[in-house]
DOBAVO-891075 format. One record per residue (C-alpha): residue number from 1; x, y, z; residue in one letter. Coordinates in steps of 0.05 Angstrom, whole numbers. Example, Ala and Ser with C-alpha at 12.3 -4.5 7.8 and 13.67 -1.06 7.14 Angstrom:
DOBAVO-891075
    i      xx      yy      zz  aa
    1     246     -90     156   A
    2     273     -21     143   S
END
This chain:
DOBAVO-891075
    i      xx      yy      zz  aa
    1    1524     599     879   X
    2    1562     554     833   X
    3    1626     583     790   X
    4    1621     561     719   X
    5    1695     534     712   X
    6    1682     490     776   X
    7    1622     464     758   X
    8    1646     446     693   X
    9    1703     407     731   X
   10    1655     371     770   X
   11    1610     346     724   X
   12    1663     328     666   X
   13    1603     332     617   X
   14    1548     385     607   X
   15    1485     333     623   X
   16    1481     340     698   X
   17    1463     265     714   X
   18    1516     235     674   X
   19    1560     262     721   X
   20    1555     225     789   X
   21    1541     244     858   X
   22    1548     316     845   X
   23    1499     329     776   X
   24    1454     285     819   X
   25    1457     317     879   X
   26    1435     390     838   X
   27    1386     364     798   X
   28    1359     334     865   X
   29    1355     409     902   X
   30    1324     433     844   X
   31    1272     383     848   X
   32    1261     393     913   X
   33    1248     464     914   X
   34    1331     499     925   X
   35    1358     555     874   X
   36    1419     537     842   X
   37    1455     605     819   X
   38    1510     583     759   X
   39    1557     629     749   X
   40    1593     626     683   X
   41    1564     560     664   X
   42    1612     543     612   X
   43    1556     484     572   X
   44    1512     460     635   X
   45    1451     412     615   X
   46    1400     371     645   X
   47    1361     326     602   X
   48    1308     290     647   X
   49    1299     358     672   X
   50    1289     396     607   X
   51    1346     447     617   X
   52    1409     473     578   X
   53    1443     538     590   X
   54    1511     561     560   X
   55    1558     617     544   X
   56    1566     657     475   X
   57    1618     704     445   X
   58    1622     735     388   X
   59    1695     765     359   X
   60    1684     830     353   X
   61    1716     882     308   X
   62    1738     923     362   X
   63    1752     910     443   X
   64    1695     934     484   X
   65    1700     959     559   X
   66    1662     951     615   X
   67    1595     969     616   X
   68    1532     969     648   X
   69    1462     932     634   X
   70    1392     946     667   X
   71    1349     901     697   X
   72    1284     879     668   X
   73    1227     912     716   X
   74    1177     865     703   X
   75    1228     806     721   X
   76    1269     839     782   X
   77    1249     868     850   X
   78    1239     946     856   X
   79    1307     974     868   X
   80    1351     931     819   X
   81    1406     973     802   X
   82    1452     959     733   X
   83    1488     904     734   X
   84    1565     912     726   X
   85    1589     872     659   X
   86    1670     868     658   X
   87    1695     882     585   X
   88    1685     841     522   X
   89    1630     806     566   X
   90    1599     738     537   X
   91    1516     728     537   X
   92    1476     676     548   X
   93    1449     626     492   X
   94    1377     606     536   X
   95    1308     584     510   X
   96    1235     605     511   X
   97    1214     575     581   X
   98    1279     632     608   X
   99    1257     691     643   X
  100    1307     752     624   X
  101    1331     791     684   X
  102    1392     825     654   X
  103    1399     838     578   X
  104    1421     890     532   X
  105    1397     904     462   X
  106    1459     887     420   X
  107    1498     910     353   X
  108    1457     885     298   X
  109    1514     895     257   X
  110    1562     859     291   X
  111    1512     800     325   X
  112    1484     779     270   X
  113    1433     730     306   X
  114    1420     759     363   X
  115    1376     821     375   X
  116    1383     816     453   X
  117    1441     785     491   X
  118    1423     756     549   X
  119    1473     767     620   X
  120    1423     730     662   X
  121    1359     692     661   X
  122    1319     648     710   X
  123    1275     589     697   X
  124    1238     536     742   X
  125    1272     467     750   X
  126    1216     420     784   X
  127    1197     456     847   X
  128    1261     505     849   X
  129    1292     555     811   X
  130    1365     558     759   X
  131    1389     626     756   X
  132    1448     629     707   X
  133    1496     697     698   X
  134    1539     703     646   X
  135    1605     727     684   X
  136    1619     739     753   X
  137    1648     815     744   X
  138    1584     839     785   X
  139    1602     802     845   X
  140    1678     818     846   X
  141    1682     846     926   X
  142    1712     910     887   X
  143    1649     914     849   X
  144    1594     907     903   X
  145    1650     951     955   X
  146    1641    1014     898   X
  147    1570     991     863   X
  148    1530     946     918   X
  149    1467     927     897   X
  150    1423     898     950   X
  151    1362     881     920   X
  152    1401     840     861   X
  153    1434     801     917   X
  154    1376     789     957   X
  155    1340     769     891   X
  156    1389     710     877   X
  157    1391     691     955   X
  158    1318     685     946   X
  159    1304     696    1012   X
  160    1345     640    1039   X
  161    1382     639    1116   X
  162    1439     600    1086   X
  163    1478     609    1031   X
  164    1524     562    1003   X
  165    1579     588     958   X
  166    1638     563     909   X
  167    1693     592     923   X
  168    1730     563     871   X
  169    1692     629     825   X
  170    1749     665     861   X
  171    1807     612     849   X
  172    1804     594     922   X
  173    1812     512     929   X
  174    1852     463     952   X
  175    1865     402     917   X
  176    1905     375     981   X
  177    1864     324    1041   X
  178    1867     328    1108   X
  179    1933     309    1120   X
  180    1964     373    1084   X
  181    1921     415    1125   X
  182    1952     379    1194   X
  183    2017     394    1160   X
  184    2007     458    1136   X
  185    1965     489    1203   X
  186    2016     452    1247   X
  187    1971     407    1278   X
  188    2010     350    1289   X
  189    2010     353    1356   X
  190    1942     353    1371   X
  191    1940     284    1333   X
  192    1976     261    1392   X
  193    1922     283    1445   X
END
């Protein structure tokens, strides 16, 4: 699981191999058969894998709340509950080869160009799988503690023992190196042993 604003940090550009070790490094698991779940991919490409995913907004006359959108039966596992959308919530601008999990018809008068908005979509990336969510607001611990839904979350583990997740999604990092965390966990005395 990959946090949109983190990812974008990491990669300075949207084309994934442009951007180092770490662009490399996806585009690699992907190949290789992993699921990458991006989470509010801000503009996230990959062009010698075929890819692009991003976010859309439209302003809209008035402020919308939270909401709720169904899954797609034919796309998600039996048992898929509604996923929670937190208010004014963006979409996602995705292609034919994009498998819609999450969508919700929307305001022809208002989105002019869009019939459906899109909150997530999956597609195959060489042997693996790129899920991409639109917002995080479903997997806020306050919104799986009051609305869990298991089958979603097994969905996007895909199966998987481990899990590997960005914390930064939650504003948890640390731009500091080892030596702050001596300092700050008052190690210094086991430096001396």
């Amino acid at each position: 699981f990959i946090g949109g604003l983190s990812f974008g940090r990491m990669l300075g550009s949207r084309d994934l191999p442009s951007r180092g070790n770490f662009g490399k490094r996806v585009e690699d698991f992907l190949a290789r058969g992993g699921r990458v779940v991006l989470i509010a991919p801000s503009e996230v490409a990959s062009k010698s894998q075929g890819w692009e995913v991003e976010r859309k907004w439209y302003q809209t006359p008035h402020e919308s709340g939270p909401t709720w959108v169904s899954p797609d039966p034919g796309a998600m596992p039996a048992g898929s509950e509604k996923m929670y959308l937190g208010s004014d919530a963006p979409w996602l601008k995705t292609d034919a080869a994009w498998t819609v999990l999450y969508s919700w018809a929307g305001d022809a008068k208002v989105e002019a160009d869009s019939a459906v908005n899109v909150y997530m979509a999956m597609r195959k990336v060489g042997n693996g799988e790129l899920i991409a969510a639109s917002q995080q607001s479903f997997l806020l611990n306050e919104t799986i503690k009051t609305h869990p839904n298991p089958a979603m979350l097994e969905f996007l583990a895909g199966g998987r023992p481990v899990i590997w997740v960005d914390e930064t999604l939650h504003g948890l990092h640390q731009d500091q190196g080892v030596l702050w965390l001596v300092q700050r966990y008052r190690l210094q005395a086991a430096l001396l042993l």
